[in-house]
PADOKOL-343406 format. One line per field, with one value per residue (C-alpha): chain; x, y, z. Coordinates in Angstrom, 1 decimal. Layout:
<sites>
chain	c(A_...) .
px	c(X_...) .
py	c(Y_...) .
pz	c(Z_...) .
</sites>
This chain:
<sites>
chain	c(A_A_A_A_A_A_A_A_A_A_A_A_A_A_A_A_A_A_A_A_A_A_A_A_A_A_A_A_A_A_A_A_A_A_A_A_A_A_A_A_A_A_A_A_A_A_A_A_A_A_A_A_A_A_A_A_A_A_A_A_A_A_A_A_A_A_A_A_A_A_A_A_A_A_A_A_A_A_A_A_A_A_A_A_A_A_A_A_A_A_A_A_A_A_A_A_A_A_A_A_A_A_A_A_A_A_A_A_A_A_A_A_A_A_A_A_A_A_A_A_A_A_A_A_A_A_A_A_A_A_A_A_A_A_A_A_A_A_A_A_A_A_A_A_A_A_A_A_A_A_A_A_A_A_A_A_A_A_A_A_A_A_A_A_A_A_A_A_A_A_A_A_A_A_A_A_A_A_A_A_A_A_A_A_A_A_A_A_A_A_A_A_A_A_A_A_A_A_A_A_A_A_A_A_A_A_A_A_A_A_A_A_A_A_A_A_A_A_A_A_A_A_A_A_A_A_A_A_A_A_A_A_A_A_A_A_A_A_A_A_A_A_A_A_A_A_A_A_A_A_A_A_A_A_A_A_A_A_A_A_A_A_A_A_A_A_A_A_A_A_A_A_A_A_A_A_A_A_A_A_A_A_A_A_A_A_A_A_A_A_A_A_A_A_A_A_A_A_A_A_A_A_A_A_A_A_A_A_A_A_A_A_A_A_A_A_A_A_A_A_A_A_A_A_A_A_A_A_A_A_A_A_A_A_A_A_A_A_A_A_A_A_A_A_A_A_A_A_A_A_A_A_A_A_A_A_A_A_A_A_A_A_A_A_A_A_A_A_A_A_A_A_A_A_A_A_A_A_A_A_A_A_A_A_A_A_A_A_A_A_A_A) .
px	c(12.9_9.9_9.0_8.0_5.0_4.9_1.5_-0.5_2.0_2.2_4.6_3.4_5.8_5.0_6.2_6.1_5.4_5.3_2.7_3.5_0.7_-2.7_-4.8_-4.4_-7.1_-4.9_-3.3_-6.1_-8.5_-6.4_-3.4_-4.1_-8.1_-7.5_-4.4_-3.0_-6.2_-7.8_-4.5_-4.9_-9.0_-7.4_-5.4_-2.4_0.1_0.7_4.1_3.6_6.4_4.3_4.8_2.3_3.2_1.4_2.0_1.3_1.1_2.6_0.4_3.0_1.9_1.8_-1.9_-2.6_-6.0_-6.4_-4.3_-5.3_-9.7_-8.1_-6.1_-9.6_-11.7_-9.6_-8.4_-4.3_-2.0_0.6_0.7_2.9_3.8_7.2_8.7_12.4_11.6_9.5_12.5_15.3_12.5_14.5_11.0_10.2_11.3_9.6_8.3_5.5_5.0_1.7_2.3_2.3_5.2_7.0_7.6_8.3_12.3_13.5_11.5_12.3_16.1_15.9_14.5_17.3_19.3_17.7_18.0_14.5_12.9_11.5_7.5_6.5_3.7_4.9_5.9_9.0_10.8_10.0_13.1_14.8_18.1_16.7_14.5_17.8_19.9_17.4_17.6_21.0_21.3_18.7_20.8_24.2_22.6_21.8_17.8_14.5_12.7_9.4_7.3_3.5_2.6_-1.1_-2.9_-0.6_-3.3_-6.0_-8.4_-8.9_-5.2_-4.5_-6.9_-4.9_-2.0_-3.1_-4.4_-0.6_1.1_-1.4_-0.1_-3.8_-2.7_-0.2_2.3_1.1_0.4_-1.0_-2.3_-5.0_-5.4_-8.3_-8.4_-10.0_-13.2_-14.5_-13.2_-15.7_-13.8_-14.6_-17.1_-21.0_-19.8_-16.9_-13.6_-12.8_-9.4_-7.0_-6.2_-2.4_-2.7_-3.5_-0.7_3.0_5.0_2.9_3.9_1.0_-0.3_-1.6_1.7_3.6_0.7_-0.3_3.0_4.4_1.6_1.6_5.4_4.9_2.1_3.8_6.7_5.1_2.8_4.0_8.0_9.7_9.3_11.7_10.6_7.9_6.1_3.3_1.4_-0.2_-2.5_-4.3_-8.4_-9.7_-7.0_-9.5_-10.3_-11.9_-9.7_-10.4_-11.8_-14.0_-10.8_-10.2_-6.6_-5.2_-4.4_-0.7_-0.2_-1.5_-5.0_-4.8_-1.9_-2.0_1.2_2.3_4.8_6.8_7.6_10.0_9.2_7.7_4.3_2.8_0.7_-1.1_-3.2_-5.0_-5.0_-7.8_-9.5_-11.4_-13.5_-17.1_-16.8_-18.5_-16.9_-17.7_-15.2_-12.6_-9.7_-9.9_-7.0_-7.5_-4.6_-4.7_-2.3_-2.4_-4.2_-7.0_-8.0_-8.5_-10.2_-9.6_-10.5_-10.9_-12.3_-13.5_-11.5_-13.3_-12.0_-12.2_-10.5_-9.1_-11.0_-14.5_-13.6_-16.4_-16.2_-18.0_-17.8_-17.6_-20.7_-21.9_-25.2_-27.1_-27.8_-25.1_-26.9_-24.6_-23.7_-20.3_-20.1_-22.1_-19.4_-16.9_-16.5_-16.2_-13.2_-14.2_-12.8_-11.5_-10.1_-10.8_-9.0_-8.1_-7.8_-4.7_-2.9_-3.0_-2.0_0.7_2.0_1.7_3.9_6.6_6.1_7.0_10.1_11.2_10.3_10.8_13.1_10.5_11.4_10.1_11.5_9.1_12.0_13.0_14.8_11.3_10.2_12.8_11.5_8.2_9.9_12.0_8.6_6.8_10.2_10.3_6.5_6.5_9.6_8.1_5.5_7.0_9.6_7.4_8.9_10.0_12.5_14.1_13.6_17.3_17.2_18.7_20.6_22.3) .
py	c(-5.7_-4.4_-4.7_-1.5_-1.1_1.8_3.1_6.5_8.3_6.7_4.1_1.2_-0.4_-3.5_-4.2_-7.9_-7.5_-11.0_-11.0_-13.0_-13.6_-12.5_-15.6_-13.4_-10.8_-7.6_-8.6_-9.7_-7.0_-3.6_-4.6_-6.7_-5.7_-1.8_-1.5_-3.0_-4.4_-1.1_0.6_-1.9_-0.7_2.8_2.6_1.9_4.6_8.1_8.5_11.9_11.6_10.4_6.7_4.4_1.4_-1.6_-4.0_-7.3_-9.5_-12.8_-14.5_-16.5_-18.0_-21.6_-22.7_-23.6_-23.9_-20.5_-19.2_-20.8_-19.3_-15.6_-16.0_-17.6_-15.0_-11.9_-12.9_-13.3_-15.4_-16.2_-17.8_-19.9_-21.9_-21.9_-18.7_-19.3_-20.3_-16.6_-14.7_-16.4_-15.1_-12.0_-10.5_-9.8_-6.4_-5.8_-8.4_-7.5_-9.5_-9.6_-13.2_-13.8_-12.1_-15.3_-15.8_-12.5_-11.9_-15.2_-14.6_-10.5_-11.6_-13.9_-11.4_-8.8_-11.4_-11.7_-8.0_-7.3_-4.0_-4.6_-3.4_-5.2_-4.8_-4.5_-5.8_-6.3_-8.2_-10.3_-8.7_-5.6_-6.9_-8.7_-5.4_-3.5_-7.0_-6.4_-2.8_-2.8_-6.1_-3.7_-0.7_-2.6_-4.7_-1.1_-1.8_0.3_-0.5_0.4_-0.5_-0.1_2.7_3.1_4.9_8.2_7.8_7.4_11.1_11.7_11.9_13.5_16.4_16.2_16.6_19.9_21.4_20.7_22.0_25.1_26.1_25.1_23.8_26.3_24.0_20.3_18.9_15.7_12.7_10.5_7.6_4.6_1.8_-1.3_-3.8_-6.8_-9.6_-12.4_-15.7_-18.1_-20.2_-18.9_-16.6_-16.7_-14.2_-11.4_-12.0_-15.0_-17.1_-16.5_-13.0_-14.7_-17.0_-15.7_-18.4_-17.6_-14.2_-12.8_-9.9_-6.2_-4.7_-6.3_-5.5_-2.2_-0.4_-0.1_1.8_4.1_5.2_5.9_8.3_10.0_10.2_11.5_13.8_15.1_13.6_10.9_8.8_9.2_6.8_3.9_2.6_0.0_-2.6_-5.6_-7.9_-11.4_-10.7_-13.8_-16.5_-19.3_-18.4_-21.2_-21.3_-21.4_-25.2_-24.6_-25.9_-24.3_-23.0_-20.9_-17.7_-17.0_-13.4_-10.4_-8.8_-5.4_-3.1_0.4_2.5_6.0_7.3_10.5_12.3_15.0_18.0_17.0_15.7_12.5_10.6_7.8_5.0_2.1_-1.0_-3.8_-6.5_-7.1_-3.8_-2.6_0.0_3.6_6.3_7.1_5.3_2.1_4.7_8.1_10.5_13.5_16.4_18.7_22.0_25.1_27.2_24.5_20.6_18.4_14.9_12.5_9.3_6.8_9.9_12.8_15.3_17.5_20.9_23.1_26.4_28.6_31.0_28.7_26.5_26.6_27.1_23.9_24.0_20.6_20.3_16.3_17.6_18.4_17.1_17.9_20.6_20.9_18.7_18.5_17.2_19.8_22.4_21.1_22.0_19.8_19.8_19.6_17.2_20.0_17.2_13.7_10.9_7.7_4.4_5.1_1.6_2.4_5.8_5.0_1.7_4.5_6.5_3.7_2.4_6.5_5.8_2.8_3.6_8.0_8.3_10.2_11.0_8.2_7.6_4.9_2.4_-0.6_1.5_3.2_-0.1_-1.6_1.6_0.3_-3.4_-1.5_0.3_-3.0_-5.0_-2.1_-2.3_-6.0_-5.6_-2.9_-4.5_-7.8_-5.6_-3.5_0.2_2.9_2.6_5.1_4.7_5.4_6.4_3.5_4.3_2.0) .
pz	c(-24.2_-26.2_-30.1_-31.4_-33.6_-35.7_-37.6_-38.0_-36.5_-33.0_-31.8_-30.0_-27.4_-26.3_-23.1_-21.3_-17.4_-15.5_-13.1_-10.0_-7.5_-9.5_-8.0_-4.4_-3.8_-4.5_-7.0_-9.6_-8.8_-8.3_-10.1_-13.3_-13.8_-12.4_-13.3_-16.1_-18.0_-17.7_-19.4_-22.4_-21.8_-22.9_-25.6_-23.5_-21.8_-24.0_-23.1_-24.5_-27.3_-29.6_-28.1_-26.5_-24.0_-24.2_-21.2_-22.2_-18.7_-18.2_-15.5_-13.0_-9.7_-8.2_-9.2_-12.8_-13.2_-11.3_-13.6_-16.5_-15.4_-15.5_-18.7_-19.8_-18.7_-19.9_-23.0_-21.6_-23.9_-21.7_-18.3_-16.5_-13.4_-14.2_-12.4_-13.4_-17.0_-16.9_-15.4_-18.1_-21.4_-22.7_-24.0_-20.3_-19.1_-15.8_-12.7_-10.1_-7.1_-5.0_-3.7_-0.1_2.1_3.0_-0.7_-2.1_-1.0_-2.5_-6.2_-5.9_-5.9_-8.4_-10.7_-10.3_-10.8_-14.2_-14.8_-14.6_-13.5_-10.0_-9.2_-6.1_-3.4_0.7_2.2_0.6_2.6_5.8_7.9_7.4_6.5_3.2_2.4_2.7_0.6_-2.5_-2.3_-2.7_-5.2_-7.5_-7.3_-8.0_-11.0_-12.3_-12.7_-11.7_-9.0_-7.7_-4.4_-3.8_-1.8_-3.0_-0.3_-1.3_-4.0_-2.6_-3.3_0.5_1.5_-1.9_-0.9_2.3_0.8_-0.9_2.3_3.6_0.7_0.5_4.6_6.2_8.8_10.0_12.5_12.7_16.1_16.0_13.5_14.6_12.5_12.6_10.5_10.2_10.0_10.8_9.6_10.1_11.4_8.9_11.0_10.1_7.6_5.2_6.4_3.9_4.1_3.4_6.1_6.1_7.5_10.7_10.6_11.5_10.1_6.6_6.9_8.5_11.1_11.2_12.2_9.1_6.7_7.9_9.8_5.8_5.1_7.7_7.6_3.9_4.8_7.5_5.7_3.0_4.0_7.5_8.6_9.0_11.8_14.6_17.4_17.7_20.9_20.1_21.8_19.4_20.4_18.5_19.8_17.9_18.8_16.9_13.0_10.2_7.4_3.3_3.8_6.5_9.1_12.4_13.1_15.9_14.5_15.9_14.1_15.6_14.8_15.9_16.7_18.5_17.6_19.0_16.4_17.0_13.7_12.6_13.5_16.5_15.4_17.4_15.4_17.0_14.9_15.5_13.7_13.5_12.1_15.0_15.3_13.9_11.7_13.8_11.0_7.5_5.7_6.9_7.6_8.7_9.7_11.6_11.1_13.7_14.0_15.2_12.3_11.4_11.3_8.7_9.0_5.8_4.5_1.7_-0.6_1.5_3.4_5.9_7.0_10.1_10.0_13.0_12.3_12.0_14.7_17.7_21.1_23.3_26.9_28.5_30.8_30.9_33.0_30.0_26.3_23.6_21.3_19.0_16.1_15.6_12.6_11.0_11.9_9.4_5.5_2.5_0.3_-3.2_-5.4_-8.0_-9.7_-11.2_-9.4_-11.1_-9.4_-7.0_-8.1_-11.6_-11.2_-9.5_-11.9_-14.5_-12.7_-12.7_-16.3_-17.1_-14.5_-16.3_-20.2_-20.1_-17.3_-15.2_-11.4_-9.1_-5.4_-4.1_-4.5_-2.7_0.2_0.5_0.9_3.4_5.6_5.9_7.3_9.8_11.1_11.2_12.4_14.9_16.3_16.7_18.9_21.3_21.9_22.9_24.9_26.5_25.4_22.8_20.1_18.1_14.3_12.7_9.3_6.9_4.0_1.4) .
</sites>
């Protein structure tokens, strides 16, 4: 439900959009303040009918005075701890989750069953059975849904994604993927993360946070993933929590996955909170096929044609003389490139209020689980596992 406001020829939909889990990290910064606060910022979103949505958040979470210093600070009317009391208010139309994992299948089901269009960060579920459950509870109540998949966003990989769909790259070989930082323990200097990313029974580790990600923007970009082998590992067993506490962190830290894609690709990335950063931004991919290479990040996208690529000779007697970095070529921007989570809630609020296309749905999502669900269980097994493609 909306009301409609209706003045110098433009029609103002307000729509209500609970917001569960804005006191986290993510969710205040790139999906209230860069996402949703900077649409009101605008004007709202031109639906290009001569209608404007306004999303009006409704802060939920578990903390009330947290909740209470950001309604405070922004100027938000409503916010409550009540979740179910949120879900059964008719002026609602859409939920969006960012809480932690452990919490987000039980409050994503009750929303559908409220009849409420379904945006929720990954990932969705902590098994791939209740991934696949809300995917199909969303489709049978007859709802939209929507799951984050920001990094499809993010300028580097869209560059990348231009160089693909432009034939650069002639027949893709290989994807080598690095990311990570380091996140500082707690002890002498505060961690960057939140403690329950450390913690299994909270929902935490690399391989459920990060695998997600990565089948997305295989699956995206270059095939879907047809086999897993991965080997996990917890580096800092001992981190200092929020109050300055030790705990023994019992989720992984860093994963290293070997994935074999579609077409016969092999991608290969590496996962870690427990490395120093030695590249130019905190995730890099390098594309390599047979007609030129590609090496992209956060924002910049580096290119190395066939026909420009150089010809070293190994010799480790003498002094490198060349600098390798030097031989590749910038791709410009050609383009201005919004902040990838609002582009893409955009995208779904066009889904939802103008019937746009949009196929980042729950199912999407549950693919992400089985990829994670999947890497945790080769690496305690010791081997390879096919990826089957799920359907509903």
């Amino acid at each position: 439900m909306y009301d409609v406001y209706e003045g110098n020829d433009v029609t103002r939909k307000t729509v209500r959009i609970a917001m569960n889990g804005v006191t986290g990290r993510m969710g205040y910064r790139q999906h209230l303040v860069r996402s949703i606060l900077a649409l009101r910022e605008h004007g709202g979103l031109d639906l290009g009918d001569g209608a404007v949505l306004w999303p009006e958040p409704v802060l939920v979470g578990r903390r009330e005075h947290a909740l209470k210093a950001i309604a405070d600070r922004h100027g938000i009317e409503h916010w409550s701890t009540d979740l179910d009391a949120v879900l059964a208010d008719p002026t609602v139309d859409i939920y969006f989750d960012a809480q932690v994992t452990s919490a987000r299948e039980e409050a994503l089901g009750k929303a559908i069953a409220a009849g409420k269009h379904i945006y929720t960060e990954k990932p969705t579920a902590t098994g791939l059975d209740g991934a696949l459950r809300l995917a199909r509870q969303a489709n049978e109540a007859g709802i939209k849904h929507g799951v984050v998949q920001d990094k499809l966003f993010l300028p580097g990989l869209l560059k990348l994604k231009r160089l693909i769909d432009g034939g650069f790259f002639g027949r893709v070989l290989s994807i080598r993927g690095e990311f990570g930082y380091w996140v500082f323990e707690g002890d002498w200097q505060s961690a960057q993360r939140p403690s329950w990313n450390y913690r299994t029974e909270d929902g935490g580790g690399i391989v459920v946070d990060m695998f997600p990600h990565w089948e997305y923007v295989l699956h995206e970009l270059f095939g879907r993933v047809k086999s897993v082998q991965a080997l996990t590992a917890t580096h800092i067993p001992q981190r200092w929590d929020e109050r300055n506490k030790p705990y023994d962190a019992t989720a992984d830290d860093a994963a290293y996955g070997v994935f074999e894609l579609e077409g016969g690709a092999i991608a290969q990335i590496n996962s870690s909170w427990a490395v120093r950063v030695n590249r130019d931004e905190l995730v890099e991919f390098q594309v390599d096929g047979t007609e030129g290479s590609a090496v992209a990040g956060l924002r910049n996208c580096r290119v190395q044609h066939r026909s420009a690529t150089p010809k070293p000779v190994w010799n480790p007697d003498i002094p490198a003389t060349e600098d390798f970095r030097d031989q590749w070529q910038e791709v410009p921007d050609n383009a201005e490139f919004d902040n990838g989570f609002k582009a893409q809630w955009e995208l779904f609020l066009r889904h939802v209020y103008a019937d746009a296309p949009y196929h980042w749905d729950l199912l999407a999502g549950a693919r992400g689980v089985q990829l994670a669900e999947l890497g945790l269980k080769s690496s305690a097994e010791g081997r390879r596992f096919d990826v089957p493609e799920i359907a509903l």
